[in-house]
ZATISE-286514 format. One record per residue (C-alpha): residue number from 1; residue in three letters; x, y, z. Coordinates in nm, 2 decimals, decimal comma, m for minus. Each point is the difference from the previous one (the first is absolute). Layout:
+-----+-----+--------+--------+--------+
!   n ! res !   east !  north !     up !
+-----+-----+--------+--------+--------+
! NUM ! ALA !      X !      Y !      Z !
...
+-----+-----+--------+--------+--------+
This chain:
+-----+-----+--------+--------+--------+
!   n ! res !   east !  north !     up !
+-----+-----+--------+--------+--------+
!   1 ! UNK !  m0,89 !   4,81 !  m2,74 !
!   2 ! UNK !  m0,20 !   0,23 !  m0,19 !
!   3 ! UNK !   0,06 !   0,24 !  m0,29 !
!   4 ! UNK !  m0,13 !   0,35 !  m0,08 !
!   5 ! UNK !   0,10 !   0,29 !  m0,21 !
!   6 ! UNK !   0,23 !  m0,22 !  m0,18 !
!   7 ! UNK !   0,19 !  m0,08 !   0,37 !
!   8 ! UNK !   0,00 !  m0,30 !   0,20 !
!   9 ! UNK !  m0,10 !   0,02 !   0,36 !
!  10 ! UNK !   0,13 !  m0,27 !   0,26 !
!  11 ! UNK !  m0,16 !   0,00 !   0,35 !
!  12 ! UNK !   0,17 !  m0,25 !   0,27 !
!  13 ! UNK !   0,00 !  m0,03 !   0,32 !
!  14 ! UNK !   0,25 !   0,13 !   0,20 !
!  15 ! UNK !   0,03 !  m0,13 !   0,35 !
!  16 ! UNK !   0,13 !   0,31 !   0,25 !
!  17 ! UNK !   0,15 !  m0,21 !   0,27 !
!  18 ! UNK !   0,02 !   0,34 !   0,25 !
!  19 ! UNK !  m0,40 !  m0,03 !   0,00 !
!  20 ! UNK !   0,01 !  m0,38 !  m0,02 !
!  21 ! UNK !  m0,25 !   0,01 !  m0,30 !
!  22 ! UNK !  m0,06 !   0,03 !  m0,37 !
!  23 ! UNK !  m0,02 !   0,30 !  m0,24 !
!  24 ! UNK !  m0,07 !   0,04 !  m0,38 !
!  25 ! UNK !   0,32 !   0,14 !  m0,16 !
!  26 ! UNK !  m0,02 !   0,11 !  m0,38 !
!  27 ! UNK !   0,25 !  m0,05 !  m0,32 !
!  28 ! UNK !  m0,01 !   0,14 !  m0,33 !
!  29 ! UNK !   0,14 !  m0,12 !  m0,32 !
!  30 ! UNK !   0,03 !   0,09 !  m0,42 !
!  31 ! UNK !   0,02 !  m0,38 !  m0,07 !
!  32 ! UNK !  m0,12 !  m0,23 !   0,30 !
!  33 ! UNK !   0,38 !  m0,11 !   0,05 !
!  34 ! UNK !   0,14 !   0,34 !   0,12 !
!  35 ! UNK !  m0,12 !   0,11 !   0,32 !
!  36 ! UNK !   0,05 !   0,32 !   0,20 !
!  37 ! UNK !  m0,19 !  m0,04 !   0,37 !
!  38 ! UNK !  m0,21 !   0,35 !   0,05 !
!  39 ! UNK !  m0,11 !  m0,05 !   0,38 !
!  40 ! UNK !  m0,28 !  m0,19 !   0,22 !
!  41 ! UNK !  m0,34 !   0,20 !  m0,13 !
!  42 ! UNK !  m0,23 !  m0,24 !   0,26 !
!  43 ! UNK !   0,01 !  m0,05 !   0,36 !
!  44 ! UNK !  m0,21 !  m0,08 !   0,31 !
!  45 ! UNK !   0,04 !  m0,10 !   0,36 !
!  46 ! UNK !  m0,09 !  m0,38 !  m0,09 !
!  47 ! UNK !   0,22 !  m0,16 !  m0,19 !
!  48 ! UNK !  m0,01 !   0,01 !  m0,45 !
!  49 ! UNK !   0,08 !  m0,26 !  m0,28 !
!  50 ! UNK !  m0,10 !  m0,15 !  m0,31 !
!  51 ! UNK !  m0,09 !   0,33 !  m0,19 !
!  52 ! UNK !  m0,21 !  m0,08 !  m0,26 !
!  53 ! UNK !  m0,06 !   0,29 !  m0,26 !
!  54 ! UNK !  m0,22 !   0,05 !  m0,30 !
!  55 ! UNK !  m0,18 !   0,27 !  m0,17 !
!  56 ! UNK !  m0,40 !   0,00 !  m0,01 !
!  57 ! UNK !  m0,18 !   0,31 !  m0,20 !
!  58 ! UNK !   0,29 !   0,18 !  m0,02 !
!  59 ! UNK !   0,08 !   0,01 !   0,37 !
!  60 ! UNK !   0,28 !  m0,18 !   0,17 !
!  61 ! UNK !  m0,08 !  m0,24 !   0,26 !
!  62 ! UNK !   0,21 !  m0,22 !   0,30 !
!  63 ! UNK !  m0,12 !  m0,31 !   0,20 !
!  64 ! UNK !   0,30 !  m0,05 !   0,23 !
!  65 ! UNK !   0,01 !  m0,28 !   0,25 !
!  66 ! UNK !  m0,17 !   0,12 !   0,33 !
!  67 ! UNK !  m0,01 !  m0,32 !   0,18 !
!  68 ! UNK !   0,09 !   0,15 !   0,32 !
!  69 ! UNK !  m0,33 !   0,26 !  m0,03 !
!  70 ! UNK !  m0,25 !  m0,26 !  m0,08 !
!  71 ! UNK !  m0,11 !   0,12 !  m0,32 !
!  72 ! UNK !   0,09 !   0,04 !  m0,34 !
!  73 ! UNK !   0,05 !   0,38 !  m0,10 !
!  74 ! UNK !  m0,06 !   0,17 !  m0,31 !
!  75 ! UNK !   0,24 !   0,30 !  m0,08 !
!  76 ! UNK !  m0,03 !   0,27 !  m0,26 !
!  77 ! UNK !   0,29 !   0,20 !  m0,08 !
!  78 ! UNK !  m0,06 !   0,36 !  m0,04 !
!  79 ! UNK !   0,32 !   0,11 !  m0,18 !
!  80 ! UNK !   0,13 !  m0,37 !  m0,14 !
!  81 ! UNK !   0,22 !  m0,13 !   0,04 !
!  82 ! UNK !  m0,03 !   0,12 !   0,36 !
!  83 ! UNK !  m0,26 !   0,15 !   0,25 !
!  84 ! UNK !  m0,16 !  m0,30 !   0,06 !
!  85 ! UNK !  m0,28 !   0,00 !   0,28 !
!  86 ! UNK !  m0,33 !  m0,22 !   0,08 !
!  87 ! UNK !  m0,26 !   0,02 !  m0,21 !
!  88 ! UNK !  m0,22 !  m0,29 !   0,10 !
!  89 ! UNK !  m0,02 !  m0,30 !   0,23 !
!  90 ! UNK !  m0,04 !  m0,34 !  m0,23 !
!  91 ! UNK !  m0,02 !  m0,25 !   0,28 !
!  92 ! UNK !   0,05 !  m0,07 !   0,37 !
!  93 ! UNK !  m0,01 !  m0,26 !   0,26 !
!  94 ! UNK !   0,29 !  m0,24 !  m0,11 !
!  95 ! UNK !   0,44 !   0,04 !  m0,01 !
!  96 ! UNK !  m0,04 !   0,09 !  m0,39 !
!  97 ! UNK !   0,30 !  m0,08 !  m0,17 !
!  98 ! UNK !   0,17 !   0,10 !  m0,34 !
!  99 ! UNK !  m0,39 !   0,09 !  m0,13 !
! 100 ! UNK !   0,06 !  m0,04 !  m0,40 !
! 101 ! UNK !  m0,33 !   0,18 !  m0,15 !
! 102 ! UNK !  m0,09 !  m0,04 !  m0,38 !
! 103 ! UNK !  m0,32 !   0,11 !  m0,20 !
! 104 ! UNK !  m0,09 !  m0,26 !  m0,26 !
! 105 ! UNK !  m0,36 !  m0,01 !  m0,21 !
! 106 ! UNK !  m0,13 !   0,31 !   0,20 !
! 107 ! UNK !   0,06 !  m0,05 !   0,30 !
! 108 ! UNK !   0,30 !   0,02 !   0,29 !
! 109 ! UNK !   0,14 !  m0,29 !   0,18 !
! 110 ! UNK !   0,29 !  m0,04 !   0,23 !
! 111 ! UNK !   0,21 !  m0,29 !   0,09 !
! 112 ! UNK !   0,11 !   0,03 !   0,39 !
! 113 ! UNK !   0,14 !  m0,27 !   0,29 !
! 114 ! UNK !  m0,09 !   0,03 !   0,32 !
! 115 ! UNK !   0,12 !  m0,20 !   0,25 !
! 116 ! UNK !   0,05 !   0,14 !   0,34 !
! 117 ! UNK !   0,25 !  m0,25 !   0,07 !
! 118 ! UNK !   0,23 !   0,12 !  m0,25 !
! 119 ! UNK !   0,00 !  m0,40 !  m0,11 !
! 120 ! UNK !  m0,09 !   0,15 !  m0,37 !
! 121 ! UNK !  m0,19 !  m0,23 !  m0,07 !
! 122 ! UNK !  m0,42 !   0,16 !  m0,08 !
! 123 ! UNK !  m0,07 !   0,15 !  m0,32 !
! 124 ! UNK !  m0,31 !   0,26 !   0,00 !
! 125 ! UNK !  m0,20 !   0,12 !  m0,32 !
! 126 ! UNK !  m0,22 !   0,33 !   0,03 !
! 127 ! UNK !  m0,18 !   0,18 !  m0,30 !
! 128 ! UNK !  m0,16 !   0,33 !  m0,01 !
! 129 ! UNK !  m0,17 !   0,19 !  m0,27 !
! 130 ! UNK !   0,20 !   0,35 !   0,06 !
! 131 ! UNK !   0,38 !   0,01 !   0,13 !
! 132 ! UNK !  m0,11 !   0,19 !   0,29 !
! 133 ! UNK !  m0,27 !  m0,27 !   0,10 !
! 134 ! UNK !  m0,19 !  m0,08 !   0,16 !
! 135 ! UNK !   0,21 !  m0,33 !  m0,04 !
! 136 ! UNK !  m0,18 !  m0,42 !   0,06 !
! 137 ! UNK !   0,20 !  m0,25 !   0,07 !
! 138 ! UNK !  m0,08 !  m0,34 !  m0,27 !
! 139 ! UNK !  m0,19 !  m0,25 !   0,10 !
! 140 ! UNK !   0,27 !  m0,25 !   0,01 !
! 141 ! UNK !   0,22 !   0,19 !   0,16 !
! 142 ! UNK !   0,23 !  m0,10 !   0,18 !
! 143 ! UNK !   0,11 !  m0,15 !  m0,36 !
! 144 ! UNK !   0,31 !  m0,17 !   0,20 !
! 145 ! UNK !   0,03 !  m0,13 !   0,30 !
! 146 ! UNK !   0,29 !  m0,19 !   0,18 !
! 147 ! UNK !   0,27 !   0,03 !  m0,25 !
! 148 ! UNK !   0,32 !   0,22 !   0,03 !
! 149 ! UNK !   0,10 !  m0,08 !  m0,35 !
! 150 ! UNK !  m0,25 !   0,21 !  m0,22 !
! 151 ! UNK !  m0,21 !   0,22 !   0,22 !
! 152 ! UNK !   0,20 !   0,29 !   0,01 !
! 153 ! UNK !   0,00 !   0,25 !  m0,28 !
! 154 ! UNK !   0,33 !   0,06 !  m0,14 !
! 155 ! UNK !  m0,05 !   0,34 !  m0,22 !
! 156 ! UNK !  m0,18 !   0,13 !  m0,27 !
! 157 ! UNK !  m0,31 !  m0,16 !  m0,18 !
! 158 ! UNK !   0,01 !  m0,04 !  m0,37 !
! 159 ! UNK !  m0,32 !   0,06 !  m0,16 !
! 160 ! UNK !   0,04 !  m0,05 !  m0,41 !
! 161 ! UNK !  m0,32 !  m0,05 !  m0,16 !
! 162 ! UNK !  m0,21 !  m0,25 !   0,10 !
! 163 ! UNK !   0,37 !  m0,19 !   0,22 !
! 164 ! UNK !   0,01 !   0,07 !   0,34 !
! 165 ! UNK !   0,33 !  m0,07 !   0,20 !
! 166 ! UNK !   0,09 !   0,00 !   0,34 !
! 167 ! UNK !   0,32 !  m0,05 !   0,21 !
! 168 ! UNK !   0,03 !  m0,13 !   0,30 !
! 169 ! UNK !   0,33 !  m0,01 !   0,25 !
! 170 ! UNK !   0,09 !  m0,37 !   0,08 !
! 171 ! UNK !   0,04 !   0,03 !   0,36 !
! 172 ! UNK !   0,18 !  m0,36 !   0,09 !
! 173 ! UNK !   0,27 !  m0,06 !   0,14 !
! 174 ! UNK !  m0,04 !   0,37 !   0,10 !
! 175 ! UNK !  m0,14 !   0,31 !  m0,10 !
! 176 ! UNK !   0,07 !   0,17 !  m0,38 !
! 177 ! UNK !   0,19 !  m0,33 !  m0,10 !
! 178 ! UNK !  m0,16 !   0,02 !  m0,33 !
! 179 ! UNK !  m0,29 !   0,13 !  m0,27 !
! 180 ! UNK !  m0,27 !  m0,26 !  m0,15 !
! 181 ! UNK !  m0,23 !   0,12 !  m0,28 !
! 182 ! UNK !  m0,41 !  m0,08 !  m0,03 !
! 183 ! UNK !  m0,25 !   0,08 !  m0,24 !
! 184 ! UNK !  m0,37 !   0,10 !   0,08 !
! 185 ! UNK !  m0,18 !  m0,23 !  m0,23 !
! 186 ! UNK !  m0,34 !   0,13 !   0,19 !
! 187 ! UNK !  m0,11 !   0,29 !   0,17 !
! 188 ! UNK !  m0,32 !   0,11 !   0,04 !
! 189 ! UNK !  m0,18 !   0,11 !   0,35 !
! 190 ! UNK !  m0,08 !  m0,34 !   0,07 !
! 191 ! UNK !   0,28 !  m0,20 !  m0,12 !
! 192 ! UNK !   0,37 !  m0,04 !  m0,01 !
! 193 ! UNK !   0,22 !  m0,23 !  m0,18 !
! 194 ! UNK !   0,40 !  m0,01 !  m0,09 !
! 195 ! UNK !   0,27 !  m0,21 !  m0,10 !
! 196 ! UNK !   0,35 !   0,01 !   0,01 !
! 197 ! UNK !   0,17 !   0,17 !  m0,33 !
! 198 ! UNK !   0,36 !  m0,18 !   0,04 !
! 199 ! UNK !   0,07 !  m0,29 !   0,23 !
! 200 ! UNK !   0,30 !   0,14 !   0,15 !
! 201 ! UNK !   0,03 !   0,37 !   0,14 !
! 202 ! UNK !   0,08 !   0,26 !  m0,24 !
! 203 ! UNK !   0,23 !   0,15 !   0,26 !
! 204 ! UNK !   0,25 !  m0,13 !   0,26 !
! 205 ! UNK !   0,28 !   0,09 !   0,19 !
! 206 ! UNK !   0,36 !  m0,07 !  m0,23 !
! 207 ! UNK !   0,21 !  m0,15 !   0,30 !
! 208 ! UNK !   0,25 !   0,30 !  m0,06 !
! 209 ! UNK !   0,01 !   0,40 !  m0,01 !
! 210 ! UNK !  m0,31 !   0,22 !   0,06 !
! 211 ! UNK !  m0,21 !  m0,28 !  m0,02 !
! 212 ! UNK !   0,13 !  m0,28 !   0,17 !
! 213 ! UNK !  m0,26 !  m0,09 !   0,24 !
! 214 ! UNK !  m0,32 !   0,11 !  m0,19 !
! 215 ! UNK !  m0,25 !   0,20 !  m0,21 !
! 216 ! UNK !  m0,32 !   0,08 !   0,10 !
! 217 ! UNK !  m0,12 !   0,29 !  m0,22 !
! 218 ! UNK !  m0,07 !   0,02 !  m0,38 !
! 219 ! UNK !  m0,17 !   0,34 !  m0,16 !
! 220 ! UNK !  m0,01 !  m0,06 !  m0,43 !
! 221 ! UNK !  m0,09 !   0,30 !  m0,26 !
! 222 ! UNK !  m0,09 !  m0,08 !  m0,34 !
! 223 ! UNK !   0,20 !   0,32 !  m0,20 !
! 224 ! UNK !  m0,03 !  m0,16 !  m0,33 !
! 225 ! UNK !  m0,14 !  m0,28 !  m0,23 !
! 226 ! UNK !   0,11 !  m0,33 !   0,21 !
! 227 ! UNK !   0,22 !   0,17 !   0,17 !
! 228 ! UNK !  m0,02 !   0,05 !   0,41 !
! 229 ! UNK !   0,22 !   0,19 !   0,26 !
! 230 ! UNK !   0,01 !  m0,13 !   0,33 !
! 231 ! UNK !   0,12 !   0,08 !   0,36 !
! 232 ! UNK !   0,10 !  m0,23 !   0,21 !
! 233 ! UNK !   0,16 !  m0,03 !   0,42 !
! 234 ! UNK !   0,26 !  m0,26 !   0,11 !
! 235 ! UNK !   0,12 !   0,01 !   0,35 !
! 236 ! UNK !   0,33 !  m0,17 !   0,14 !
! 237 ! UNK !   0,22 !  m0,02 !   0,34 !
! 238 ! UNK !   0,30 !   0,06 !  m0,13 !
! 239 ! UNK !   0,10 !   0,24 !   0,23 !
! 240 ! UNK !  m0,14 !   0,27 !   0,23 !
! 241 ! UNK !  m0,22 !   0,21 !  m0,12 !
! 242 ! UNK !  m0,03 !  m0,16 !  m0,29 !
! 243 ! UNK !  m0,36 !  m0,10 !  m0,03 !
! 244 ! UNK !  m0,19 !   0,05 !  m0,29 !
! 245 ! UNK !   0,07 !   0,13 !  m0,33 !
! 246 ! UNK !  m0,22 !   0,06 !  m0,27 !
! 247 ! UNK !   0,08 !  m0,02 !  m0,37 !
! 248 ! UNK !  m0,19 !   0,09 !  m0,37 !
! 249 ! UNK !   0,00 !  m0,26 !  m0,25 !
! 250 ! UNK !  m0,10 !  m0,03 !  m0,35 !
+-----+-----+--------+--------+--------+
């Protein structure tokens, strides 16, 4: 969720079951809590998710999940909020998944897991000096190793001042059951420190309605003195083709 020219922007996945694979629909809205869907403005032969959108020197910029091309793809949109296509090539070799870039003191980092296994469970950190590259990944990367329940990034990272904050889906008993929140309290090219911000997660699944299963997504805006706008996911099995649902919160 994004906003420009006094709009909001939300960009989703939207799974087209005829072609067995994920696209990236696109909703507008006045206030963040009225939305009127405009269309899928991204899609490839391998499958899309996780579209994570920010604005860098005026341009608009996507880092959609690729996993199934081995890479993590930077896309510029010509014409935003659509006309996306691939402007560089941040990093290959692994099954990248939801890839959650930030730019802190100077210089870009991105958050990404990358098990093959789809176990959920290996954090990577890369930094680069431009967006475009080329990217390195840290020295202590992998940061996580081995554990399902905070290795995979769960949406937007919150950068405010010197307090960075990442999210991470809990992934036990099974995938998106929940969001735990960490902040960086190092980061530098050779180090890499963080602690947990709450105890509990910040987000889980109600037992009823949209989200009765889980939540495994969280994207906050700060539009005013302590005050933040979020949007968050819940899925639930209540019935067919009921599956996910998203929702904006203040």
């Amino acid at each position: 969720m994004v906003r420009d020219a006094g709009a909001w922007h939300m960009f989703f996945e939207v799974f087209n079951r005829q072609a067995g694979k994920g696209e990236i629909g696109w909703a507008m809205s006045n206030d963040a809590l009225r939305w009127e869907y405009q269309g899928i403005v991204l899609k490839e032969p391998f499958h899309l998710s996780y579209p994570y959108v920010f604005a860098w020197n005026d341009r608009w910029y996507m880092i959609p999940e690729t996993h199934k091309a081995g890479s993590i793809r930077l896309y510029e949109a010509a014409s935003f909020p659509a006309g996306w296509s691939v402007a560089a090539t941040l990093a290959s070799g692994h099954s990248f998944s939801d890839t959650s870039p930030f730019y802190h003191h100077g210089k870009w980092w991105l958050f990404t897991e990358t098990d093959p296994q789809y176990r959920f469970d290996t954090l990577r950190l890369y930094h680069a000096e431009n967006l475009r590259g080329p990217w390195s990944e840290h020295s202590r990367s992998p940061l996580i190793t081995g554990d399902p329940h905070i290795a995979r990034p769960a949406g937007r990272v919150i950068v405010d001042g010197e307090r960075i904050i990442r999210f991470a889906q809990d992934c036990i008993p099974r995938y998106g059951t929940s969001v735990r929140a960490f902040e960086v309290t190092e980061l530098t090219e050779e180090s890499y420190s963080e602690r947990p911000l709450v105890d509990s997660p910040v987000l889980a699944g109600s037992g009823m309605g949209w989200n009765a299963c889980g939540m495994h997504h969280v994207d906050a805006h700060m539009v005013g003195e302590n005050h933040w706008i979020s949007c968050v996911d819940g899925w639930c099995l209540e019935s067919p083709g009921t599956g996910a649902a998203a929702k904006a919160n203040s």
